[in-house]
ROBALUM-363340 format. One record per residue (C-alpha): residue in one letter; residue number from 1; x, y, z. Coordinates in pm, 1 decimal, padded with zeros to 6 digits. Layout:
BEGIN
   rest    nr       east      north         up
      a   NUM          X          Y          Z
...
***
This chain:
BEGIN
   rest    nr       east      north         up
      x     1    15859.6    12594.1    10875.0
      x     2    15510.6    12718.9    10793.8
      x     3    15389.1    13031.1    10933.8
      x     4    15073.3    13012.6    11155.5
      x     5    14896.2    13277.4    10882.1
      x     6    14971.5    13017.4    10620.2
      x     7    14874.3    12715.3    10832.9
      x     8    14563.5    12857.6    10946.7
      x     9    14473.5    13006.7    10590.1
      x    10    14597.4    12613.2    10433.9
      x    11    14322.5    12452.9    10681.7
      x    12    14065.6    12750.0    10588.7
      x    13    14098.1    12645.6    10243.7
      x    14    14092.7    12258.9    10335.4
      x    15    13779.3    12304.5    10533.0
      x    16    13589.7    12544.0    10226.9
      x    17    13672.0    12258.8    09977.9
      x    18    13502.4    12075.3    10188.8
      x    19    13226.8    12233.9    10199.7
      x    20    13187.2    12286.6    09826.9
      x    21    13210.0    11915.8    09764.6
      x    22    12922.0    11816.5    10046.2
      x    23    12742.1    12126.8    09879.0
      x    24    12806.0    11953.5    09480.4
      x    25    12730.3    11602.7    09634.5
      x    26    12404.4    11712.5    09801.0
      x    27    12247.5    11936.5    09557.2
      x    28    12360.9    11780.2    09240.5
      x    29    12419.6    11424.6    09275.1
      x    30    12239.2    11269.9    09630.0
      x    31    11901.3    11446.8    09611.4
      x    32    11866.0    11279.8    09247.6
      x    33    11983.1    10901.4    09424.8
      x    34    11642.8    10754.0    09505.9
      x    35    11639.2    10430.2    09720.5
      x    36    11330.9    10165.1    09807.8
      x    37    11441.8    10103.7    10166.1
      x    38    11277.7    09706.9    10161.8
      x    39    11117.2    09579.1    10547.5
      x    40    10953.3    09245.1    10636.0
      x    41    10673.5    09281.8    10936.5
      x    42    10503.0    08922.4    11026.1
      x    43    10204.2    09088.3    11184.2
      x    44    09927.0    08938.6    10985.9
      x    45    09704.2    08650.3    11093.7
      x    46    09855.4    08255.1    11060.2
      x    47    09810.0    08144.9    10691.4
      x    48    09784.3    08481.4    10539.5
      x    49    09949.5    08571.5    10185.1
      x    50    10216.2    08829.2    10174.5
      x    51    10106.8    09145.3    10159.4
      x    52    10315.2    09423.4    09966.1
      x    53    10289.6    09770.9    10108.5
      x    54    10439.1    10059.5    09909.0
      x    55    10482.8    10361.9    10136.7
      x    56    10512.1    10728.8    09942.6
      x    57    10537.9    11070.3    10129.7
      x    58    10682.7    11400.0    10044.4
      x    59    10705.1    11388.0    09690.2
      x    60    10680.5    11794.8    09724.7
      x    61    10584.7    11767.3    09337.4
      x    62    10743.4    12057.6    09064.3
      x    63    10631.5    11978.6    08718.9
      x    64    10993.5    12018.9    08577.9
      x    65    11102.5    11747.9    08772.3
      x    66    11106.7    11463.3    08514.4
      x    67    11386.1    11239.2    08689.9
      x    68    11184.5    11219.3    08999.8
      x    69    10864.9    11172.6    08837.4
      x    70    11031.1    10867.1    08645.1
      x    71    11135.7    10700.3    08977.3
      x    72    10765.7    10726.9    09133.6
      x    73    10637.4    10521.1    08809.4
      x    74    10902.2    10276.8    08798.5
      x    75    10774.5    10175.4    09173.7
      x    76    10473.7    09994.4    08979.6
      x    77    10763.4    09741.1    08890.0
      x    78    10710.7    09641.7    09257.4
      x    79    10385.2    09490.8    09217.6
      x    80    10252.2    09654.2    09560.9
      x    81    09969.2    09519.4    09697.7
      x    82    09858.1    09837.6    09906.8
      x    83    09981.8    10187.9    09876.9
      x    84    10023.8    10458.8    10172.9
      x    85    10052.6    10806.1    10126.9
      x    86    10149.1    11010.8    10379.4
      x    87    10127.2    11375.0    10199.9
      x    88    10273.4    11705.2    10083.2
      x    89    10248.8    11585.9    09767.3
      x    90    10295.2    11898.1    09628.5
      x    91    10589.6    12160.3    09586.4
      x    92    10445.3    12393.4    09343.9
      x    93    10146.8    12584.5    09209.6
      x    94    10156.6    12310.9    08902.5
      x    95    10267.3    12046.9    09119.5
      x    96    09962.3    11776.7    08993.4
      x    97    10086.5    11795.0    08664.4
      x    98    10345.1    11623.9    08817.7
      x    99    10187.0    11383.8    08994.2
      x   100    09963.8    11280.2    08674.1
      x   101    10282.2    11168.5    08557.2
      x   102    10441.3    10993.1    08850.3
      x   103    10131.6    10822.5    09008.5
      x   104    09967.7    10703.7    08689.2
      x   105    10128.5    10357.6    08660.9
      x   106    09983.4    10276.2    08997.7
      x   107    09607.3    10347.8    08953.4
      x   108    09395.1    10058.4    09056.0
      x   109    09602.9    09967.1    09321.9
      x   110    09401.2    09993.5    09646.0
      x   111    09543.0    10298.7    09856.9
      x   112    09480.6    10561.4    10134.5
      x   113    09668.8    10915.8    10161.2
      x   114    09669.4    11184.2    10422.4
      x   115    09722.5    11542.4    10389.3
      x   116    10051.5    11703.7    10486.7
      x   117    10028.0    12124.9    10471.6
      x   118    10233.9    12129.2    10131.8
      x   119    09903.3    11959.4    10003.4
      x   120    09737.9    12326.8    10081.9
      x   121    10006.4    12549.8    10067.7
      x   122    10292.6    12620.8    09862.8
      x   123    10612.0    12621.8    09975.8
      x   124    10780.9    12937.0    10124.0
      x   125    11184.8    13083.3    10108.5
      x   126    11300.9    13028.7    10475.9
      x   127    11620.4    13005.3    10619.0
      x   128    11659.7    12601.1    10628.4
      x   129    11882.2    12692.7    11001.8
      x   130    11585.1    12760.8    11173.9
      x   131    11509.4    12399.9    11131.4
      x   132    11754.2    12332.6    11382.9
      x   133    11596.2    12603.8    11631.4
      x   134    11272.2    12344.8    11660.9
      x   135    10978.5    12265.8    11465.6
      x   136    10886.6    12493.5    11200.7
      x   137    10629.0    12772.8    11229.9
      x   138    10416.4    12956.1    10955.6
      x   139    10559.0    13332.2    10929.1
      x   140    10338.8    13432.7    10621.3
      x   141    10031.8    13335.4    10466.6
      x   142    10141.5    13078.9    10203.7
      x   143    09998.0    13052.2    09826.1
      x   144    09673.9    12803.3    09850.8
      x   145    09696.8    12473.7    09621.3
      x   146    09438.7    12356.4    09443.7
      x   147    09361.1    12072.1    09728.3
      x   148    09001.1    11951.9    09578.8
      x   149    09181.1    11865.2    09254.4
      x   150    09490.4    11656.1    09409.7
      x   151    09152.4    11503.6    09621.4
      x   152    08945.4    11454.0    09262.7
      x   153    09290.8    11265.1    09132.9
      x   154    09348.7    11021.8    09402.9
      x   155    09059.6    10907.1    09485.7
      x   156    08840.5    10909.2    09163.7
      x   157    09105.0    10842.4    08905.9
      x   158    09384.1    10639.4    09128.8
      x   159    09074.9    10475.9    09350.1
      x   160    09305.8    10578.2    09672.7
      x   161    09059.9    10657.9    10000.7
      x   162    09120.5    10968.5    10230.1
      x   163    09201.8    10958.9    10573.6
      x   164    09234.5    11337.1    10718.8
      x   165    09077.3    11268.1    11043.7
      x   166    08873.8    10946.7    10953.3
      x   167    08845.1    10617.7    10901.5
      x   168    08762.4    10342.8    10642.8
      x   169    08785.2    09974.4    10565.0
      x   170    08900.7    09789.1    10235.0
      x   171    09032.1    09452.5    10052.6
      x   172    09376.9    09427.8    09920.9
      x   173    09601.9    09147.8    09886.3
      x   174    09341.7    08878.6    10011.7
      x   175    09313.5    09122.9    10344.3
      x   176    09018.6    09294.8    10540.1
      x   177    09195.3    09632.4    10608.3
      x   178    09125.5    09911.9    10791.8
      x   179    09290.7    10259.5    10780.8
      x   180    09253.2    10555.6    10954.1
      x   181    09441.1    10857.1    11009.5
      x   182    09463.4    11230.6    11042.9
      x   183    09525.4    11563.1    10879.4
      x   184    09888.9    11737.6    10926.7
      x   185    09943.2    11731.8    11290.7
      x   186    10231.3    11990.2    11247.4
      x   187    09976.7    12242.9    11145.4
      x   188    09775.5    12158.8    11429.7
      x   189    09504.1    11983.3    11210.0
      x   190    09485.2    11625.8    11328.6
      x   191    09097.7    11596.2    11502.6
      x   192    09215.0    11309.0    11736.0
      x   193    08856.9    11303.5    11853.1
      x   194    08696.4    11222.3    11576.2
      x   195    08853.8    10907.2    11490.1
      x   196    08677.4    10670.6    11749.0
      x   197    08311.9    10766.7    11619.5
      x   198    08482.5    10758.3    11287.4
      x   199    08576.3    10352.8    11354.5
      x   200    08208.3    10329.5    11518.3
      x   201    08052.5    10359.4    11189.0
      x   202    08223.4    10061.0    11021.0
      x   203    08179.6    09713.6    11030.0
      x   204    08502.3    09612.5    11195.2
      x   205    08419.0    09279.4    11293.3
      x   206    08651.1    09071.7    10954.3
      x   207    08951.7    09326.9    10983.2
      x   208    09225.3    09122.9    10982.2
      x   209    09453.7    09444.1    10965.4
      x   210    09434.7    09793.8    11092.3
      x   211    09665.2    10081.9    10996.0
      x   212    09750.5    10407.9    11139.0
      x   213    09866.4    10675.0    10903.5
      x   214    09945.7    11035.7    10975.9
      x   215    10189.2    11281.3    10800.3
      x   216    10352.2    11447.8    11077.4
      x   217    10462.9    11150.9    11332.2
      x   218    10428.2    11327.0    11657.5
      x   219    10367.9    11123.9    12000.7
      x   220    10018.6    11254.6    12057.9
      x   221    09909.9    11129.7    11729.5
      x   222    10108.0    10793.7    11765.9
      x   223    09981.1    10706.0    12100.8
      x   224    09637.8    10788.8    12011.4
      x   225    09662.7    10548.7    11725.2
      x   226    09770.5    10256.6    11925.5
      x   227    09480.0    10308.6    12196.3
      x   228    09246.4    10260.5    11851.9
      x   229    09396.2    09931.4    11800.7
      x   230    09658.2    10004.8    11489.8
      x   231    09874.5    09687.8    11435.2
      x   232    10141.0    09929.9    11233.6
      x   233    10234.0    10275.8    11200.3
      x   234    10300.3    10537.2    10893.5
      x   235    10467.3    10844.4    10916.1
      x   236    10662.8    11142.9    10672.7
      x   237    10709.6    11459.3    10717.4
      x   238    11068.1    11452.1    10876.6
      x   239    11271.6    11390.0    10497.1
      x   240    11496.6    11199.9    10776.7
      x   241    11630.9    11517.5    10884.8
      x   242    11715.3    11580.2    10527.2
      x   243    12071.0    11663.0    10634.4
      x   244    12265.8    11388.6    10809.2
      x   245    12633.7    11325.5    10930.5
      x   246    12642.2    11004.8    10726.1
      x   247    12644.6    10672.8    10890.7
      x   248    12478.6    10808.0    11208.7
      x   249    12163.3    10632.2    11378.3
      x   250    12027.3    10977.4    11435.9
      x   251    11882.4    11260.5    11253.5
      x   252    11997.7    11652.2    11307.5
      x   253    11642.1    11752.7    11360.5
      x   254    11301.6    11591.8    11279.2
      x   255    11074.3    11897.0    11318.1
      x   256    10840.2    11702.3    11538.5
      x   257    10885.5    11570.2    11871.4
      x   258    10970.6    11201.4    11759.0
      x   259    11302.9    11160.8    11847.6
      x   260    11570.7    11222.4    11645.0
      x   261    11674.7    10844.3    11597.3
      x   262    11329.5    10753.8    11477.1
      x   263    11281.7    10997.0    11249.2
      x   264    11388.2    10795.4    10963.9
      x   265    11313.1    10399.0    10853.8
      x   266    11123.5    10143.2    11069.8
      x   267    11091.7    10095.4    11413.3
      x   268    10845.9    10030.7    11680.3
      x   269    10624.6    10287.0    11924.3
      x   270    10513.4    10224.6    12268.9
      x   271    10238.2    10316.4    12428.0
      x   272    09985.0    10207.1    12712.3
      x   273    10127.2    09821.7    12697.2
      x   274    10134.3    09778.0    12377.7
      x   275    10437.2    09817.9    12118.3
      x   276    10365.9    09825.7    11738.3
      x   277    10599.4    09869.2    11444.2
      x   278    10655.4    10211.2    11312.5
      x   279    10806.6    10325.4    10992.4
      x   280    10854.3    10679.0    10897.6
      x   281    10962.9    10770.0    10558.5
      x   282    11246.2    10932.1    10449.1
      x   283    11070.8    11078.1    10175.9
      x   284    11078.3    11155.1    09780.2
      x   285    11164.9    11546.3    09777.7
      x   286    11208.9    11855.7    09931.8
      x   287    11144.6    12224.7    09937.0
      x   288    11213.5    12388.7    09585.8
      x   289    11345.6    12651.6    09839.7
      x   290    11634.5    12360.2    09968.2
      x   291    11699.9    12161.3    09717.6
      x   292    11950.2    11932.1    09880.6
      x   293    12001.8    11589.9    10062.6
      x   294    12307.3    11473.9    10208.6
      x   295    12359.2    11157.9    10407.0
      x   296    12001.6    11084.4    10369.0
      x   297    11885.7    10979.6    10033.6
      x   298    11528.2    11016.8    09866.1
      x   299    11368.7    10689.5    09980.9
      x   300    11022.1    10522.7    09934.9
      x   301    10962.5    10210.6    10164.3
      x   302    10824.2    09844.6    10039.0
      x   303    10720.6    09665.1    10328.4
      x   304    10632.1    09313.1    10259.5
      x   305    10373.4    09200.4    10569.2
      x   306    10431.9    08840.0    10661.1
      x   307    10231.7    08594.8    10869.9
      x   308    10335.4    08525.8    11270.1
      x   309    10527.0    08275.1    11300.7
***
């Protein structure tokens, strides 16, 4: 019969090989697995075409990273109608070399992007547990990114229109749309009070579609945009809680206050009588300080928008 030293130091081992496999599977093999995750909304007016929206966030950029920067273009194989970006584009210093790279095959394509703080800041080394302590706080002043020339790139070269705390209208896929959105709420940089003079100044009166986009989904920010009239709902940030048990409905931690079984894929928000569809992303990347996914693979979402029935 066993002893208990060798039983317990058997199960020891049994549980450390364990945890070097998740660790191989998640750093080496599921962070590189990039997924479309594919939705069907019928929110647009009777008789209207299909509309293909591709939805990007947190590509957290590094110029080395070739595979991922391979994936982004191949998403022009899609044929998306209208692109949303929901920020932190970037991951490193260099980061927009990366981007060149990725984004190019979709220039022309009409689009709209938000900023996420990774779009001003580099990322930091942090202990990734004190994700699970609540939403992340700035301990040190981070190294600036070159913000203006990420702006310069997607909206004079791609043609994409900003939202951080504004508003705009444009055609794409036979559609009157109109977008607006805020800067990163995490940071505290969302100017919820600027978005109904923002909508004042348009000509509203053809939009057959309006769109709410923010990086960081928290409630204030969603329930605001419903009060403004948004038929739909984008969202990042969260990377899905980057680290799931897999097969579960919920995430670990979303660092935001959307709960944890939203914080991932499409769903719907309610607020003040109204419910609207809601679909935060996943995401491309991660920190170059955590480079790991497990249970919860890169994603970008294609949501095809469908007449009512």
């Amino acid at each position: 019969m066993p002893s208990p030293t060798r039983t317990a130091l058997t199960a020891l081992g049994a549980v450390g090989a364990v945890g070097v496999g998740a660790a191989v599977w998640g750093i080496g093999i599921e962070r590189f697995l990039f997924t479309v995750r594919r939705h069907e909304l019928r929110i647009l007016p009777a008789g209207a075409e299909p509309v293909r929206v591709l939805h990007l966030s947190d590509a957290h950029m590094a110029p080395w990273q070739h595979r991922k920067q391979d994936w982004i273009a191949s998403l022009a194989d899609l044929h998306p109608d209208f692109i949303v970006n929901t920020g932190d584009n970037l991951g490193h210093a260099k980061g927009l070399d990366g981007l060149r790279r990725a984004f190019a095959p979709l220039r022309g394509i009409p689009g709209v992007f938000v900023h996420g703080s990774n779009d001003h800041a580099a990322p930091a080394p942090r202990n990734p547990l004190l994700y699970f302590s609540g939403p992340s706080k700035i301990k040190r002043a981070p190294e600036p990114l070159d913000t203006d020339a990420l702006d310069d790139y997607l909206t004079d070269e791609l043609g994409w229109h900003a939202l951080n705390n504004t508003a705009t209208t444009m055609d794409a896929g036979g559609l009157r749309i109109a977008a607006f959105g805020v800067s990163d709420a995490h940071r505290g940089w969302d100017k919820l009070d600027m978005l109904p003079r923002a909508l004042a100044s348009l000509d509203l009166s053809d939009v057959e579609l309006t769109l709410g986009v923010t990086h960081a989904p928290y409630q204030r920010v969603l329930n605001d945009f419903i009060d403004l009239g948004a038929d739909v709902l984008f969202g990042g940030h969260t990377h899905g809680g980057q680290v799931r048990i897999p097969g579960s409905p919920r995430a670990l931690v979303a660092n935001c206050d959307i709960p944890l079984d939203q914080a991932r894929g499409l769903s719907t928000w309610t607020h003040g009588g109204r419910t609207v569809p809601l679909n935060v992303s996943a995401g491309i990347g991660h920190s170059i300080y955590a480079p790991v996914r497990f249970g919860c693979r890169p994603e970008a979402s294609l949501i095809t928008l469908l007449p009512r029935r």
